[in-house]
C-alpha positions as CSV (number, residue, x, y, z in Angstrom):
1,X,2.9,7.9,2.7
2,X,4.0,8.3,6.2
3,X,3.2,4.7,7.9
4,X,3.9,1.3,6.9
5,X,3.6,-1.9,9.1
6,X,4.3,-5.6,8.5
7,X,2.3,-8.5,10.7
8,X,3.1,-11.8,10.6
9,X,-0.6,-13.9,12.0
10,X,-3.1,-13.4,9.3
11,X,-6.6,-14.7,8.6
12,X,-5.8,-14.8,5.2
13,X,-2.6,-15.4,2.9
14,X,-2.4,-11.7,2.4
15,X,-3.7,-8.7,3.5
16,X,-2.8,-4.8,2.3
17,X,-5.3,-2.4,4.8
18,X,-5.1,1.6,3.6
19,X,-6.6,4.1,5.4
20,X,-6.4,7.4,3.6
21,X,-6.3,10.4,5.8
22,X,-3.9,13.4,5.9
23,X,-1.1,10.8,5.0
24,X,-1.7,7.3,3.3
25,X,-0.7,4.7,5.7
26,X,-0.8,0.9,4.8
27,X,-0.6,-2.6,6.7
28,X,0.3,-5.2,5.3
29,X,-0.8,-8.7,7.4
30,X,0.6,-11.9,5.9
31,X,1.4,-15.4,6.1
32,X,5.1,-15.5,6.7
33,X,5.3,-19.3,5.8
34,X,3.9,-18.3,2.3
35,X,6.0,-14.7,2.0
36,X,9.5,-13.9,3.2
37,X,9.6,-10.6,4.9
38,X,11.6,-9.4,1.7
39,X,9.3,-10.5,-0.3
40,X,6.2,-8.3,1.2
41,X,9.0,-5.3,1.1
42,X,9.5,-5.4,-2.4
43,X,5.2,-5.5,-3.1
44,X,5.5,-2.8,-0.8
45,X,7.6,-0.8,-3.1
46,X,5.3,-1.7,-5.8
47,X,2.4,-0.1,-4.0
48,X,4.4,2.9,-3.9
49,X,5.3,3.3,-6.9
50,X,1.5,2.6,-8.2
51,X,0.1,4.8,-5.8
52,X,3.0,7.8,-6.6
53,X,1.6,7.1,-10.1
54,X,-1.7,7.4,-10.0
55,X,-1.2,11.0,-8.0
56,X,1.0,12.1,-10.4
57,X,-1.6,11.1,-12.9
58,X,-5.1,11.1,-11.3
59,X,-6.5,10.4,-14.8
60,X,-4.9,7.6,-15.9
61,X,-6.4,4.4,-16.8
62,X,-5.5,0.5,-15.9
63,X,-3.5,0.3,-18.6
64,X,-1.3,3.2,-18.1
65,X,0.2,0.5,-15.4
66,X,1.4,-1.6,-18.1
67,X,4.2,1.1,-19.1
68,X,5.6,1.3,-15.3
69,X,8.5,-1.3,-14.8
């Protein structure tokens, strides 16, 4: 994951765009009277951490999640 970016004018309450390519870059577009900045950066850590997980593990399931904390 190279690229991250935070918008504050959405459409919608929240929105995560990812376009895979050589790195994994994601956008997150949200509703800052609904989410504090600080918020949306710790979901953003989340992410990582799912997405580190899952290609550390391509064959894990759903509930493989439920161990990660």
């Amino acid at each position: 994951m190279s690229d991250t970016s935070l918008e504050s004018h959405p459409n919608y309450p929240f929105m995560l765009f990812i376009w895979p390519d050589e790195n994994l870059d994601l956008k997150f577009i949200y509703d800052n009277k609904l989410y504090s900045k600080e918020k949306i950066l710790e979901f953003l850590e989340d992410i990582k951490v799912l997405i580190h997980f899952w290609i550390q593990n391509p064959d894990a399931s759903v509930s493989d999640l439920l161990s990660l904390d």
